[in-house]
Gaussian input, Z-matrix of N, CA and C with variables (Angstrom, degrees):
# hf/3-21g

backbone

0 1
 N
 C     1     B1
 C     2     B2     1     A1
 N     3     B3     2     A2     1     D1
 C     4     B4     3     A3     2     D2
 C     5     B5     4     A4     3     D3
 N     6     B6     5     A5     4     D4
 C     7     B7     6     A6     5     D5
 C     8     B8     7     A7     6     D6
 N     9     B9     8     A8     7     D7
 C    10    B10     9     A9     8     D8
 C    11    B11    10    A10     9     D9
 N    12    B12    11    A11    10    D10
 C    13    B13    12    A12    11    D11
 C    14    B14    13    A13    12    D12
 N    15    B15    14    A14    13    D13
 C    16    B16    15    A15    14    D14
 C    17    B17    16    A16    15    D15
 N    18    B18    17    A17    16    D16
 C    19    B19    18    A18    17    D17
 C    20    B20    19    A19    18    D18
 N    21    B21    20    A20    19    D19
 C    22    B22    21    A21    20    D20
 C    23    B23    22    A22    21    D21
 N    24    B24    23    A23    22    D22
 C    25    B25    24    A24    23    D23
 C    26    B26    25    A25    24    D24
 N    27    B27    26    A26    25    D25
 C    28    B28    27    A27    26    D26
 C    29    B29    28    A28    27    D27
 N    30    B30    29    A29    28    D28
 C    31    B31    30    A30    29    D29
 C    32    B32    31    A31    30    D30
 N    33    B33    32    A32    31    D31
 C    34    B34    33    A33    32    D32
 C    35    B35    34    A34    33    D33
 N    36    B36    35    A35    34    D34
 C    37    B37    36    A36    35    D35
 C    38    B38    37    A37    36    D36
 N    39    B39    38    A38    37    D37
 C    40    B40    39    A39    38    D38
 C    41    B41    40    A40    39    D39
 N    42    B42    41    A41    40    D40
 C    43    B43    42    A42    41    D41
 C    44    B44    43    A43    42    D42
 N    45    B45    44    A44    43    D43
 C    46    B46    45    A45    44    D44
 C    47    B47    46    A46    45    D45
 N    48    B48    47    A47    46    D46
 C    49    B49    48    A48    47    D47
 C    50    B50    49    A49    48    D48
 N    51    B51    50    A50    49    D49
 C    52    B52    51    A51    50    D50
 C    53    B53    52    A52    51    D51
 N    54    B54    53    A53    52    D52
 C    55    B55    54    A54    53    D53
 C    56    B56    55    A55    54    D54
 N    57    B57    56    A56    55    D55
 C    58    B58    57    A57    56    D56
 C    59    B59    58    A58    57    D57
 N    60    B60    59    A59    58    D58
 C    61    B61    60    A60    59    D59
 C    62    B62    61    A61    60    D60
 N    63    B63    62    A62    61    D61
 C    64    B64    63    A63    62    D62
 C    65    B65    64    A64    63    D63
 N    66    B66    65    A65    64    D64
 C    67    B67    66    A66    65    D65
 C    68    B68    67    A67    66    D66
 N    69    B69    68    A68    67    D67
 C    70    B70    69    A69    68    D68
 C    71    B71    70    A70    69    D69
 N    72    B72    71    A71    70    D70
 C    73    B73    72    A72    71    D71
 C    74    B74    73    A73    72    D72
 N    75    B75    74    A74    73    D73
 C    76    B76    75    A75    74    D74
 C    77    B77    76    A76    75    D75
 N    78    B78    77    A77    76    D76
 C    79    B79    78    A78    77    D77
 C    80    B80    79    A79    78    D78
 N    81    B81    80    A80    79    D79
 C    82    B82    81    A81    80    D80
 C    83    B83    82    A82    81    D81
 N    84    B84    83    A83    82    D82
 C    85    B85    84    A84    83    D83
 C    86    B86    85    A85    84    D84
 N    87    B87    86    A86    85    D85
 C    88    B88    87    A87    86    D86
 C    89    B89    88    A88    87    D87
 N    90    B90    89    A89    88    D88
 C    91    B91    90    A90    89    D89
 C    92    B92    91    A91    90    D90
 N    93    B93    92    A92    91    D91
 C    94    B94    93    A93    92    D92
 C    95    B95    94    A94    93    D93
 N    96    B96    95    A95    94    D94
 C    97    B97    96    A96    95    D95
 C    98    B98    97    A97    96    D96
 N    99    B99    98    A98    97    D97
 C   100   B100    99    A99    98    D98
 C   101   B101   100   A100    99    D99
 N   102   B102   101   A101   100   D100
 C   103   B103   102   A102   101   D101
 C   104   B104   103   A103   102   D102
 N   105   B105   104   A104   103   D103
 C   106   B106   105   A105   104   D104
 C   107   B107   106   A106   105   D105
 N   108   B108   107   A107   106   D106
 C   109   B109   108   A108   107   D107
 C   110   B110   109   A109   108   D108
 N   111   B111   110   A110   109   D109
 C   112   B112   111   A111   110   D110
 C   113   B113   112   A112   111   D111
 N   114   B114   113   A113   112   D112
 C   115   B115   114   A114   113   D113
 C   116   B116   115   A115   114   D114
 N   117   B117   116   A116   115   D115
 C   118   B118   117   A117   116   D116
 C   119   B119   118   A118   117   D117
 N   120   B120   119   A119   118   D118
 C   121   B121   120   A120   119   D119
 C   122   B122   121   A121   120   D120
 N   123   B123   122   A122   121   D121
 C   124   B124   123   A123   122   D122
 C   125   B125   124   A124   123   D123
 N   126   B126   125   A125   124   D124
 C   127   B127   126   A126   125   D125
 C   128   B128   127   A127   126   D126
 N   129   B129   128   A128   127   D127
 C   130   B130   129   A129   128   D128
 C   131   B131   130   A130   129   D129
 N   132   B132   131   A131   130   D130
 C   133   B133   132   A132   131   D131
 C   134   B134   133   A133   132   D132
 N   135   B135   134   A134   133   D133
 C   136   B136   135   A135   134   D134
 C   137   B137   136   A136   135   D135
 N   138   B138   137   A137   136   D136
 C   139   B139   138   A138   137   D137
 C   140   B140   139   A139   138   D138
 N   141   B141   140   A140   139   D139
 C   142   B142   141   A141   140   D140
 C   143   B143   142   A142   141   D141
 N   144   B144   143   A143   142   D142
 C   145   B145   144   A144   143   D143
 C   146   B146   145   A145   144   D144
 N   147   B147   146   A146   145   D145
 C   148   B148   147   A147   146   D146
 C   149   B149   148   A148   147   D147
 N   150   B150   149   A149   148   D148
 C   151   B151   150   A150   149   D149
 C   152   B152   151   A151   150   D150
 N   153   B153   152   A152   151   D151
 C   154   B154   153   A153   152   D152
 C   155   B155   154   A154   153   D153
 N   156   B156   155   A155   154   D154
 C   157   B157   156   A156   155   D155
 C   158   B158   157   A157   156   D156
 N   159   B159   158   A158   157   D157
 C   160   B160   159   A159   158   D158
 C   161   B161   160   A160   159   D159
 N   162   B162   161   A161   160   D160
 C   163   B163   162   A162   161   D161
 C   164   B164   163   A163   162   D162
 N   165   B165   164   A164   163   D163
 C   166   B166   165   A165   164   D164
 C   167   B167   166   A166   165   D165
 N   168   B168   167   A167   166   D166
 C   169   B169   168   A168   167   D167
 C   170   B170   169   A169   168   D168
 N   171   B171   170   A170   169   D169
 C   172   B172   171   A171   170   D170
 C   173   B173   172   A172   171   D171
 N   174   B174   173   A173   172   D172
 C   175   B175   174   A174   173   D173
 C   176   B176   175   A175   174   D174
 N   177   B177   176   A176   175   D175
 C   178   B178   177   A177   176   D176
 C   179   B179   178   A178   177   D177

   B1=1.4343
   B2=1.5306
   B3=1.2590
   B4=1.4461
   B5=1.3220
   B6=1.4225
   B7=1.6967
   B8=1.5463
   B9=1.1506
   B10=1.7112
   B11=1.5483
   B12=1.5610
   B13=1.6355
   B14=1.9155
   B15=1.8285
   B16=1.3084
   B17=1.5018
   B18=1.5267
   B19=1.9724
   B20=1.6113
   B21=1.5444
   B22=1.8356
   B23=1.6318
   B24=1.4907
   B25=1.2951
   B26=1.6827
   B27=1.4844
   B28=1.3503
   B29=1.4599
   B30=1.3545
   B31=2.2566
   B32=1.4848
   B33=0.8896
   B34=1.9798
   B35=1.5304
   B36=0.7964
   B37=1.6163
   B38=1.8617
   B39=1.3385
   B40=1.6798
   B41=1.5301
   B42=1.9697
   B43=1.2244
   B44=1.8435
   B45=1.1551
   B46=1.4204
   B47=1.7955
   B48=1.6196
   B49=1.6849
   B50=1.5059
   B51=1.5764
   B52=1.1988
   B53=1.5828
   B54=1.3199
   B55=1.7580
   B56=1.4570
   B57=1.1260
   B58=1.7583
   B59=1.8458
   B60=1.4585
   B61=1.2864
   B62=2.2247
   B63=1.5788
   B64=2.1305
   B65=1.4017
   B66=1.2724
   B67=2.0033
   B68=1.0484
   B69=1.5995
   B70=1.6939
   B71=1.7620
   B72=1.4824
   B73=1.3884
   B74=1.2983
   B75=1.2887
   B76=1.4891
   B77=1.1147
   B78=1.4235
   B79=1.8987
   B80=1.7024
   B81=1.5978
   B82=1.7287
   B83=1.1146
   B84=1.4271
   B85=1.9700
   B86=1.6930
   B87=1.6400
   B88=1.7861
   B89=1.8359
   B90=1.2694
   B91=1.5557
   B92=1.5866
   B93=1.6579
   B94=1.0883
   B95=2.0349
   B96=1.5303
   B97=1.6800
   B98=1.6543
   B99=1.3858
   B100=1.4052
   B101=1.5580
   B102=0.6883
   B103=2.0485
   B104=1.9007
   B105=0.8474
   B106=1.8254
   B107=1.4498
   B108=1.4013
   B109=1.3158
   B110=1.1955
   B111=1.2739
   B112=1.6522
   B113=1.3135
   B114=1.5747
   B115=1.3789
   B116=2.0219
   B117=1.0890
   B118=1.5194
   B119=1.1116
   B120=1.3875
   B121=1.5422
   B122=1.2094
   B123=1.4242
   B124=1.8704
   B125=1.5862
   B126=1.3775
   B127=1.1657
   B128=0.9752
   B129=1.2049
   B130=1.5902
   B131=1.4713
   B132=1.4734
   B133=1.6692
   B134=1.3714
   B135=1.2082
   B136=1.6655
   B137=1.9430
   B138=1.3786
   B139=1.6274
   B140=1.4236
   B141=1.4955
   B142=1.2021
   B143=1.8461
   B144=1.5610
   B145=1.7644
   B146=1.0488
   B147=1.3455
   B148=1.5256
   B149=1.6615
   B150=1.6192
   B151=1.6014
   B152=1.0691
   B153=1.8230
   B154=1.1539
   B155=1.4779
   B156=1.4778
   B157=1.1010
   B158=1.6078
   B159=1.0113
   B160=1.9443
   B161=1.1744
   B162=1.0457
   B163=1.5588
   B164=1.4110
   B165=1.4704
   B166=1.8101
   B167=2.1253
   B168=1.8155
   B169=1.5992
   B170=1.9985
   B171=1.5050
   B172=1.7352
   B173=1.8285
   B174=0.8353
   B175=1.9084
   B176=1.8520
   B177=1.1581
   B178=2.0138
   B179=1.3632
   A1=108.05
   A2=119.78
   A3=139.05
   A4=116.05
   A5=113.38
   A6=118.68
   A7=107.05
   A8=93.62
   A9=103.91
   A10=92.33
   A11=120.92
   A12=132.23
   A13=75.00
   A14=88.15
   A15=109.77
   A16=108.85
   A17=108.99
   A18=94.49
   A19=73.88
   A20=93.04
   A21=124.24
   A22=104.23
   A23=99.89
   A24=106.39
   A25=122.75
   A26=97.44
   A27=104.07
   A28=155.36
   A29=75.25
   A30=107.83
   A31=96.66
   A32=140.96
   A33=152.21
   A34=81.91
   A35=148.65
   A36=137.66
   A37=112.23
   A38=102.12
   A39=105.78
   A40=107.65
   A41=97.30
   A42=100.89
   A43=130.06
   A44=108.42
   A45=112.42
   A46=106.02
   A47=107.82
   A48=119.82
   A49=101.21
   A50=115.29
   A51=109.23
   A52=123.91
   A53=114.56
   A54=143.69
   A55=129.91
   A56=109.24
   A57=113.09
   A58=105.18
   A59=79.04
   A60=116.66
   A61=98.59
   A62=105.27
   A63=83.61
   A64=114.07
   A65=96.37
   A66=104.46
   A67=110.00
   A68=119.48
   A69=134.20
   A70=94.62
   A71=106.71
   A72=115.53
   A73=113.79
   A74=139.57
   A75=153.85
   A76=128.71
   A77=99.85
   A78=130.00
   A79=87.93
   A80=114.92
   A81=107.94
   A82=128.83
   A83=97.79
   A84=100.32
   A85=123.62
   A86=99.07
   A87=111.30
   A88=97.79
   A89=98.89
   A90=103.37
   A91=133.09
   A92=106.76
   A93=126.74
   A94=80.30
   A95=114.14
   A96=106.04
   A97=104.22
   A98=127.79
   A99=112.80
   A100=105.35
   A101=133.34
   A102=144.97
   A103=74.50
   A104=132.83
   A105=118.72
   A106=105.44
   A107=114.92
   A108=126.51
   A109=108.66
   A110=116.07
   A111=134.09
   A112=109.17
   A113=134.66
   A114=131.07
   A115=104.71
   A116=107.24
   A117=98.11
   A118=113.93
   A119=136.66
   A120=166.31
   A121=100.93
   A122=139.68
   A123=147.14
   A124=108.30
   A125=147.15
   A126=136.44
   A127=121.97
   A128=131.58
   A129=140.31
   A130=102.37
   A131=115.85
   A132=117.12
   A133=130.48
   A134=103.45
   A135=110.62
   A136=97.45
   A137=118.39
   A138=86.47
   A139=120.72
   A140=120.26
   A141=121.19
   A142=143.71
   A143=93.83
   A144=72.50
   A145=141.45
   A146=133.82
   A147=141.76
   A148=106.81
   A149=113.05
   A150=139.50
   A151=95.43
   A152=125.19
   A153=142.61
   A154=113.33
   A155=157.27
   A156=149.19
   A157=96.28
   A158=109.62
   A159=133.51
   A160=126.91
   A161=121.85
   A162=142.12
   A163=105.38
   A164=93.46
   A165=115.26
   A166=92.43
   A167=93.62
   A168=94.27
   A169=113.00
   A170=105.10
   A171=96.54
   A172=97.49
   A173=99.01
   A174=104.40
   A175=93.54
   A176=94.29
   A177=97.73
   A178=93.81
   D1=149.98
   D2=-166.39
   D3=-138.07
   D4=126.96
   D5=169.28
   D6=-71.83
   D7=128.07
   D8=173.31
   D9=-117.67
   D10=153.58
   D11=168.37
   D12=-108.96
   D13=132.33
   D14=137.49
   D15=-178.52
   D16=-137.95
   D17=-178.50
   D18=-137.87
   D19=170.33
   D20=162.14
   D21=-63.52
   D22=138.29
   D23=175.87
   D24=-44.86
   D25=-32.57
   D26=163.47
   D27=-36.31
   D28=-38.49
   D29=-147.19
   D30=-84.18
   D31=64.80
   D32=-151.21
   D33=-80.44
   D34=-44.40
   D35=-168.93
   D36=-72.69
   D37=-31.52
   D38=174.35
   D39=-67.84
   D40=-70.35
   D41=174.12
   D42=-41.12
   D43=-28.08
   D44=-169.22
   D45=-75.05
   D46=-24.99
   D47=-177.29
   D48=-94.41
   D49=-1.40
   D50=169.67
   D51=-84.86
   D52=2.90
   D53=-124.68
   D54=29.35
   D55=6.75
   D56=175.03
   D57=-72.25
   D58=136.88
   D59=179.78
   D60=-57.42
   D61=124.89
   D62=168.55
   D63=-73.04
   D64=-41.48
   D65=174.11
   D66=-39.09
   D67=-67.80
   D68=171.94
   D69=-16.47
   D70=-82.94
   D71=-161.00
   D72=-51.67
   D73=-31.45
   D74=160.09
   D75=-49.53
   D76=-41.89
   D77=165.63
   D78=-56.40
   D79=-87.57
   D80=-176.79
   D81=-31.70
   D82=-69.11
   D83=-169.77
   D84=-56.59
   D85=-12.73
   D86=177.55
   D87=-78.58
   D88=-50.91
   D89=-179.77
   D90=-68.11
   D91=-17.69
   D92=-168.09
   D93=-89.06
   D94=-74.10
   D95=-164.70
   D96=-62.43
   D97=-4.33
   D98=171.10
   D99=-82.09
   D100=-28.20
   D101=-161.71
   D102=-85.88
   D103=-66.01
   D104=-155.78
   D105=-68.14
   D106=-19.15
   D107=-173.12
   D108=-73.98
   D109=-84.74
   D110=-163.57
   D111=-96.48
   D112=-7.83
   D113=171.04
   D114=-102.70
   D115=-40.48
   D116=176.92
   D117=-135.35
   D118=58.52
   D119=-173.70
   D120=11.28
   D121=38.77
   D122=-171.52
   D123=-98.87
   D124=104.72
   D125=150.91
   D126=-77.14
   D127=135.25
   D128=171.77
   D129=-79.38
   D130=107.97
   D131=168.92
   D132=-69.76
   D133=-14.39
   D134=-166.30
   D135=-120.39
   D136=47.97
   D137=-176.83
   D138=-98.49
   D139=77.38
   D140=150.40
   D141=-70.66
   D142=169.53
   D143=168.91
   D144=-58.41
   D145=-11.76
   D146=-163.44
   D147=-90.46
   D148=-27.12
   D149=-173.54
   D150=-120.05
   D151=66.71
   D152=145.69
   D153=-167.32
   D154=124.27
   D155=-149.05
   D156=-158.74
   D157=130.85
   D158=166.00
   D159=-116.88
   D160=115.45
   D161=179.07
   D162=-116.83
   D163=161.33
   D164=-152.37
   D165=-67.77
   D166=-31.35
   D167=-170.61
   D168=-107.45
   D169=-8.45
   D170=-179.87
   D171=-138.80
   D172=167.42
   D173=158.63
   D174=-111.51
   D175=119.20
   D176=162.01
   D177=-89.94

């Protein structure tokens, strides 16, 4: 396990001083759980804020 710095998908005030766009991130994470959905039949059971993380340089 590894420390990553970033905020909860949530936290629009971190992310926003991080310069990411919130839309941006909304744009991904819709596109990211549609691709597990309907391209490789995978649901994510647990997707809360805490099991989603944004940084200025990746989306985990």
């Amino acid at each position: 396990m590894e420390f990553i710095d970033g905020a909860q998908v949530n936290d629009v005030k971190t992310i926003q001083r991080l310069g990411i766009r919130p839309n941006e991130v909304a744009r991904l994470v819709s596109e990211a759980f549609a691709d597990m959905m309907f391209k490789h039949g995978f649901v994510h059971c647990d997707p809360h804020a805490a099991n989603l993380l944004v940084s200025s340089n990746a989306v985990w």
